[in-house]
N, C-alpha and C positions, 0 to 999 in steps of 0.2 A: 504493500500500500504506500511505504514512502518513499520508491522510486516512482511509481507512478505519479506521487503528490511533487516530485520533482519535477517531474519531465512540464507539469500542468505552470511551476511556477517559473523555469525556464521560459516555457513558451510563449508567460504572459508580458516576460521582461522583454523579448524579441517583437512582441504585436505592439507593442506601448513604443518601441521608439522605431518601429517601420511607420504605425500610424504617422507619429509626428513625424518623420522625413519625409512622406505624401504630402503631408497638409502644410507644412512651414510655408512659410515665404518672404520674404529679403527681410525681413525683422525678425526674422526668428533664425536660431540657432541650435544646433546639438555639440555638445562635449561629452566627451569619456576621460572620468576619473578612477584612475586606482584608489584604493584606500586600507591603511594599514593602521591598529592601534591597539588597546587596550582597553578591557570592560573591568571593572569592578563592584560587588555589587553582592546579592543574594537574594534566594527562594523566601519570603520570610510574608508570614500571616498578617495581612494587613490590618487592626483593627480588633484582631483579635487573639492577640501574643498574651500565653498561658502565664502566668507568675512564676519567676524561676526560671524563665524560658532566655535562653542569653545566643549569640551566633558570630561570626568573623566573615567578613568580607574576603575571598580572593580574587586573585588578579587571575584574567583570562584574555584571548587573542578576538581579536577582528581585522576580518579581513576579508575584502572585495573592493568593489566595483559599482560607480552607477553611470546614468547618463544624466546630463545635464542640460534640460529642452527649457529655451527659452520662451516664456509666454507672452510678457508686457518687457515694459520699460524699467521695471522693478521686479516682476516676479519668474518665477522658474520651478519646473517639475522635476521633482529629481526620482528618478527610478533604478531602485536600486537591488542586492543582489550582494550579500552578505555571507560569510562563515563567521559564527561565533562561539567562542565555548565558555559557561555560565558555568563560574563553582562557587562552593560555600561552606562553614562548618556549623555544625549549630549544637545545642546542647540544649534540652527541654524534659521537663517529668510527666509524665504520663499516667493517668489514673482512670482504671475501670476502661482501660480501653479494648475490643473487641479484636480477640487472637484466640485463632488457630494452635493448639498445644499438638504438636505429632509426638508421640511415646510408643517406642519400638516394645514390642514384644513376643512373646515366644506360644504360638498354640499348643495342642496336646499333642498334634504329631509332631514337633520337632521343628518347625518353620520358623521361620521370622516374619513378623510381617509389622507394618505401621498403625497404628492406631492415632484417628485425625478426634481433638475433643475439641469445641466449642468452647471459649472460656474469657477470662479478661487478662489484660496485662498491665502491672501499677510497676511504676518505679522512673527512671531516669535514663533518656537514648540518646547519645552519641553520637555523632556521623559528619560525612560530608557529602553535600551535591556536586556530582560532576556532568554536565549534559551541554550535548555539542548538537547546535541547531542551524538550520540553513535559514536566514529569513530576509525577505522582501517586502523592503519600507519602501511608502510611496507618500512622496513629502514636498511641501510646497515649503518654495524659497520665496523670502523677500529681502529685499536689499533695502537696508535702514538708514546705511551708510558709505560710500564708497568701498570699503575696504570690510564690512558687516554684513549677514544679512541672519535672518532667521529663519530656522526653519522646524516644520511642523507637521504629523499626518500620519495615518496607520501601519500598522506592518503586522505579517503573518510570518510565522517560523514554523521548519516541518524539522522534529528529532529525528536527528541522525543515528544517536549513539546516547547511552549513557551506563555506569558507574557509581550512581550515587547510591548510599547504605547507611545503617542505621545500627549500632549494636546495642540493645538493651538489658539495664544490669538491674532487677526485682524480684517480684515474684506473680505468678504466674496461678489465675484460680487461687484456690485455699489452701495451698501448699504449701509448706511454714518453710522450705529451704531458700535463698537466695540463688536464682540462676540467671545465665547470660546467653540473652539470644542473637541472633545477628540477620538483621531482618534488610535485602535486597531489594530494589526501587526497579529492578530493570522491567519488570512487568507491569509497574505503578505508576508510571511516568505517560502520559500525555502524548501522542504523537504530532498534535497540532496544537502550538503557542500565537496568541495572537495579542496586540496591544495597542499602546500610542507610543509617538517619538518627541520628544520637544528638545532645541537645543537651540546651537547660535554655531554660524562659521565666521572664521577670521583667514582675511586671504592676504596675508602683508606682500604676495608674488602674485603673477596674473597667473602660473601653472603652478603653484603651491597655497593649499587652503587648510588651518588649522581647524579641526570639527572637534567639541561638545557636545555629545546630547545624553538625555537621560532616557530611557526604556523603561515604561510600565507595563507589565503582561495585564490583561482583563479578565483570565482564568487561571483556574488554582492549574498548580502543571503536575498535579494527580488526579489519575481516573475516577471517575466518579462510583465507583465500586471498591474503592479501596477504602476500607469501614476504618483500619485501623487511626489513620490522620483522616482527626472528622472536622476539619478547617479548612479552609480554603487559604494555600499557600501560592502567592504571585512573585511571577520574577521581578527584582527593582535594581536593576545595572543604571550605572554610569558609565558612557564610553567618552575615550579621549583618541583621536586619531591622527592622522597626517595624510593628504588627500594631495596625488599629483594627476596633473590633466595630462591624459595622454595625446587626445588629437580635439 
C-alpha cells in the first residue's frame, strides 16, 4: 500500500508543475530547489500529557526538493517532495492500561504452546520514536520583504519505515511480581501523516535560501486500534534547512 501511496504522490508533484509550465506566461516562472537540513522535535500528546509524563527532542534529517511557481508579484506555490526522519525519547506511567499478557505453557501431552490473557498494564514505559516519512507540503509563499517571505499550507507524509518501542517496567493484572515488557510500534504506527507547515524563508543569495518552519501532524500517528496508548499522540518538528536553486 505504500508504494502504491508513493507512486500516487510522485505523480501529483509531476501534474502540479506540468500544469503550471502549460499555463504560465511571461510573469510567471518555475525554479527547482534542492533542500537539505534538520528536524527536531517529537511525537508528544497535545493537551493531554499524563502527570509524570516527561520526553527529549532529537535531531533528524530533511531532505529534498521543490519547485518554485510563481503566481503574482509577491506570491508563489511551492510544491514540494520531502524525506524526513522524526525521533524522540519519552518517559510516561501508565495505569490500568489495556494489555495482552502471552504466558507460555506446557499441556498434558508435553507441548508448549502460548497462552494470550486479556489484562491491564500499571507502571512506567520507556522508549524512543524513530519513523522515517516521505511527505509532500504544498505551500504558499509571500514575499514581505525583499530578501523575506512567508510561507504557509498543508502536507501529507506516507511511512516509510519505523523502529520506535517502548519497554515497560510494572506489573501486569494482579500479579504481585514486578516485570519488564518490551512492547514494538512497528504495527502501531500510522501509515498516512498529515498536517500544517508554517514558517519564514530568508534568501541573503538569489540561488541560496535559508528555511524555518514548524510541522504540526493533525492525527495521533497511532492506529486507531491500538487500545494500549488511548491519546492521541501528534508529531511537532521544527525544521531548519539550506535551500539551493538549481535551474
Amino acid at each position: 500500500m505504500h508504494h502504491r501511496a508513493l507512486v500516487v504522490v510522485a505523480s501529483t508533484v509531476l501534474m502540479c508543475v506540468q500544469t503550471f509550465a502549460q499555463t504560465s506566461d511571461a510573469s510567471q516562472s518555475i525554479e527547482a530547489w534542492a533542500r537539505i537540513g534538520a528536524s527536531v522535535g517529537a511525537p508528544i500528546p497535545i493537551g493531554d500529557v499524563p502527570d509524570g509524563a516527561e520526553g527529549s527532542p532529537t535531531l533528524g534529517l530533511v531532505a529534498g526538493g521543490y519547485f518554485d511557481v510563481s503566481l503574482a508579484e509577491s506570491w508563489s506555490l511551492l510544491c514540494e517532495l520531502q524525506f524526513v526522519h522524526y525521533g524522540g525519547s519519552f518517559s510516561t506511567p501508565l495505569k490500568d492500561q489495556p494489555y495482552v499478557d502471552r504466558i507460555p505453557i506446557t499441556t498434558p501431552d508435553g507441548t508448549q504452546a502460548i497462552l494470550e490473557v486479556n489484562t491491564t498494564f500499571t507502571g512506567t514505559a520507556t522508549g524512543e520514536f524513530s519513523n522515517n516519512y516521505i511527505q509532500l507540503p504544498l505551500l504558499a509563499a509571500w514575499r514581505a520583504y525583499e530578501t523575506w517571505r512567508f510561507i504557509g499550507g498543508p502536507y501529507a507524509g506516507i511511512l516509510l519505515s519505523t523502529s520506535s518501542y517502548a519497554k515497560g517496567v510494572g506489573h501486569v493484572g494482579i500479579r504481585p511480581e514486578t516485570v519488564e515488557k518490551d512492547m514494538y510500534f512497528n504495527e502501531k504506527i500510522k501509515g498516512i501523516d498529515y498536517g500544517a507547515v508554517i514558517g519564514a524563508q530568508y534568501s541573503p543569495l538569489n540561488d541560496l535560501s535559508v528555511d524555518m518552519r514548524c510541522a504540526l501532524g493533525f492525527t495521533s500517528i497511532f492506529r486507531d486500534d491500538f487500545v494500549t496508548v488511548d491519546r492521541t499522540v501528534q508529531n511537532v518538528y521544527i525544521q531548519a534547512s539550506l535551500a539551493y536553486r538549481v535551474f
